[in-house]
C-alpha positions as CSV (number, residue, x, y, z in Angstrom):
1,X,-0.4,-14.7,-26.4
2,X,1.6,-15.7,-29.2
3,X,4.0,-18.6,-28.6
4,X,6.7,-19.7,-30.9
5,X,6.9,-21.2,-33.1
6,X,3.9,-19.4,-34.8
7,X,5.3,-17.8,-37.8
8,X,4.0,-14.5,-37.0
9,X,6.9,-13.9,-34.8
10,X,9.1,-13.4,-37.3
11,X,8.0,-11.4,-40.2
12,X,8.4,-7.8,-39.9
13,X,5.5,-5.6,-39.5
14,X,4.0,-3.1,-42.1
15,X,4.5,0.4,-41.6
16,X,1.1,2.6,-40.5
17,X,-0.2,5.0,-43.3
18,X,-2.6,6.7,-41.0
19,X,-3.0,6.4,-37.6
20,X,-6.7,6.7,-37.3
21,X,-9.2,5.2,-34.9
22,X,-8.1,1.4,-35.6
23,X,-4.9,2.5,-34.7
24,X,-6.1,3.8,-31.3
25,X,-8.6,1.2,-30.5
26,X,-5.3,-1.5,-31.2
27,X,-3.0,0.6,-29.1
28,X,-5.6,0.3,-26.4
29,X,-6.3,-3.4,-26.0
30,X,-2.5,-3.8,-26.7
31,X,-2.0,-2.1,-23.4
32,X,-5.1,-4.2,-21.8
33,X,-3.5,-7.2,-22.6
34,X,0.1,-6.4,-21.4
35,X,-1.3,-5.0,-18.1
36,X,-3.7,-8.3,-17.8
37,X,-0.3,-10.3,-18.5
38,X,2.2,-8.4,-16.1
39,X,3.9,-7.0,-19.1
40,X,5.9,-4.3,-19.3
41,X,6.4,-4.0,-23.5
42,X,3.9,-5.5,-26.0
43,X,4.4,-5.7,-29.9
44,X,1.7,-5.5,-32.1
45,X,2.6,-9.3,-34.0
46,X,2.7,-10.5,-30.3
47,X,-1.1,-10.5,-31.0
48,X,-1.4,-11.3,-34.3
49,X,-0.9,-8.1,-35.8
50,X,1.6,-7.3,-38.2
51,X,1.5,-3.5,-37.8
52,X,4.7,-1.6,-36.8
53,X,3.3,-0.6,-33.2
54,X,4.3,-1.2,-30.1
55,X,3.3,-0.4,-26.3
56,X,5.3,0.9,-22.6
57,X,4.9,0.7,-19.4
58,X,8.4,0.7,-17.1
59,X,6.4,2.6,-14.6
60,X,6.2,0.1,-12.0
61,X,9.6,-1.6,-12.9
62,X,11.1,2.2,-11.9
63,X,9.4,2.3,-8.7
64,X,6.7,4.4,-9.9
65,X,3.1,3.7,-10.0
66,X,1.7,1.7,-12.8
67,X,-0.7,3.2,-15.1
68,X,1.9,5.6,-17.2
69,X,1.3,3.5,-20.8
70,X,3.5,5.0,-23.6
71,X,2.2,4.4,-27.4
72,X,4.3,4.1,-30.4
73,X,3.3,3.9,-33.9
74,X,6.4,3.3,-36.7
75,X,8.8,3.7,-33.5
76,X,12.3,4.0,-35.2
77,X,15.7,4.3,-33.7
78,X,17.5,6.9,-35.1
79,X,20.8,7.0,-32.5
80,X,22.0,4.8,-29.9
81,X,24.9,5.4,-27.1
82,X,28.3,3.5,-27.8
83,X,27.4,2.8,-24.2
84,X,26.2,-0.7,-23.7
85,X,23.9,-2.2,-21.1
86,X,22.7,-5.6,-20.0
87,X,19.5,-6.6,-18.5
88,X,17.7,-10.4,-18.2
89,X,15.2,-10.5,-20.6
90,X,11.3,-12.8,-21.1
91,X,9.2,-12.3,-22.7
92,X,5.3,-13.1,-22.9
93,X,5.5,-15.0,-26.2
94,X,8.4,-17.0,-24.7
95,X,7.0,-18.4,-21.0
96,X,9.7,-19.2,-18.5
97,X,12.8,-18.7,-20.9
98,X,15.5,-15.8,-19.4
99,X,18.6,-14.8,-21.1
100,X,20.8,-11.6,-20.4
101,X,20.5,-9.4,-23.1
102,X,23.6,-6.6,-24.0
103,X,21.9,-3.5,-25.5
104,X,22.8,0.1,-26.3
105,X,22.4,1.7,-22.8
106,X,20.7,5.1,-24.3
107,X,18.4,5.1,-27.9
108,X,16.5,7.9,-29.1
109,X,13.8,6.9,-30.6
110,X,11.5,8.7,-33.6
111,X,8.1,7.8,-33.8
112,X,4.1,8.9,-34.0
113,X,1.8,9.1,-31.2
114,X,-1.8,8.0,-31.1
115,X,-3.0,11.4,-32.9
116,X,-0.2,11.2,-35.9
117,X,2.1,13.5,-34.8
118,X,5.9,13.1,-35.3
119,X,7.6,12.9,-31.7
120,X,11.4,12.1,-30.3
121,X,12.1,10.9,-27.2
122,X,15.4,10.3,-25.9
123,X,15.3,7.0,-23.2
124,X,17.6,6.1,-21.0
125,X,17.7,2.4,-18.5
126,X,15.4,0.2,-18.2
127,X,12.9,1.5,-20.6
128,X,15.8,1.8,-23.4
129,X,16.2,-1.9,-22.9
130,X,12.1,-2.2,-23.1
131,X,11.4,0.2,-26.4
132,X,14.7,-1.8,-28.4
133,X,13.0,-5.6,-27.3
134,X,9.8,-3.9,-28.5
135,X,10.8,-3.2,-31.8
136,X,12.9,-6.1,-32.5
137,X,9.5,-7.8,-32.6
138,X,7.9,-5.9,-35.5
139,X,11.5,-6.7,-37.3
140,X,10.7,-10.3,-36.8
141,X,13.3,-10.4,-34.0
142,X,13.1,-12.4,-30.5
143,X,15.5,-11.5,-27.8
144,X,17.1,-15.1,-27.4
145,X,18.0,-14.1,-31.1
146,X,20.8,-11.9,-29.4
147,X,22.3,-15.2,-27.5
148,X,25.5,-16.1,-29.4
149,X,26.0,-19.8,-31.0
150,X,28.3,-20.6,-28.3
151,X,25.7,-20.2,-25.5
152,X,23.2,-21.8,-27.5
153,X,25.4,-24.7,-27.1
154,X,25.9,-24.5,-23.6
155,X,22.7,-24.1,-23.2
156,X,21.4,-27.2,-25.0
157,X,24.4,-29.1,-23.6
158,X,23.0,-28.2,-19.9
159,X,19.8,-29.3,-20.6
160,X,21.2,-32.5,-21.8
161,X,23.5,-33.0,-18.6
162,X,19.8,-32.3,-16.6
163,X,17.4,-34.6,-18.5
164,X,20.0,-37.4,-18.0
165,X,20.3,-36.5,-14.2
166,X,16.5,-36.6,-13.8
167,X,16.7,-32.9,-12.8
168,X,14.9,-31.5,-15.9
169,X,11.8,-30.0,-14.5
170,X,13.7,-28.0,-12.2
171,X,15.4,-25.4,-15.0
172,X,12.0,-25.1,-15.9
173,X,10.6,-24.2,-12.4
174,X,10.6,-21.0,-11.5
175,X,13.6,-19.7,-9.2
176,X,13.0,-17.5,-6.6
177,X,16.0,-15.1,-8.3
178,X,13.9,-13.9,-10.9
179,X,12.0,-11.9,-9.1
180,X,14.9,-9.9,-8.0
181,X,15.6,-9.4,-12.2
182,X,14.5,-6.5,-14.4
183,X,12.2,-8.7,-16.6
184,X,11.7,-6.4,-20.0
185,X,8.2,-8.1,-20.2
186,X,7.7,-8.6,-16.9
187,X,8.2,-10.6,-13.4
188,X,7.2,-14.1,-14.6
189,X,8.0,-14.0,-18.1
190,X,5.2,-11.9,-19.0
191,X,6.4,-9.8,-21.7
């Protein structure tokens, strides 16, 4: 996976012209590699690829069985509730970094399926949360891009406090809590 600071990460992906069978062959081992990973949401730039495409999977994370993939090729918000929501966020090109995340609680989102056709869907929890993370990546946008400058201070100011302490390694360590989280790319990070 792609880690940071590869510049990748940040430049916004191209629109699709045609989605042909490159297109379909991408979407498919983008939906390899987040279900190899534990992921939940994978973004085309998150391997490499600066096409505007992105892949779902909040099957598992809604107490369904796994295997219900969702492809999205231009994917584009086109309303959002006034409603807002908060979920912990990783993500795979981020290992072991957590933050809560405030979000419209209900997008609708306009995009093209793997044959080319035009299609809405309206979404709703968890994979509202995972479709808006999804497409902040092709617009060059990480989710700890949503922490405020305030808690990046806090932040760096705990970490400070730590390393002096000797107790570093341990915000690194994974914490049982986490598992207990609705990770948008998955349980350990994996997004």
């Amino acid at each position: 996976h792609r880690h940071r600071p590869e510049a990748v990460l940040k430049q916004v992906a191209k629109p699709v012209e045609k989605v042909d069978d490159e297109i379909r062959t991408l979407l498919d081992d983008m939906l390899d590699t987040m279900y190899n990973a534990h992921g939940i949401g994978l973004a085309a730039n998150q391997v490499g690829v600066l096409k505007r495409v992105i892949v779902v999977d909040v099957a598992e994370r809604e107490g369904h069985e796994r295997g219900q993939p969702m492809k999205f090729v231009n994917p584009e918000i086109i309303s959002a509730s006034p409603e807002m929501s908060v979920y912990q966020e990783g993500c795979l090109s981020l290992p072991q970094q957590y933050s809560d995340v405030e979000r419209p609680a209900e997008v609708t989102v306009r995009y093209l399926d793997e044959n080319g056709k035009q299609q809405e869907l309206h979404a709703t929890g968890i994979l509202a949360t995972c479709i808006q993370h999804e497409i902040d990546h092709i617009n060059g946008v990480l989710f700890v891009d949503h922490i405020s400058k305030l808690k990046r201070d806090m932040i760096i100011k705990k970490l400070e406090k730590a390393k002096k302490r000797g107790d570093f390694v341990d915000i690194y360590a994974p914490h049982d809590h986490h598992h207990d989280h609705h990770h948008v790319h998955g349980e350990h990070c994996n997004h």
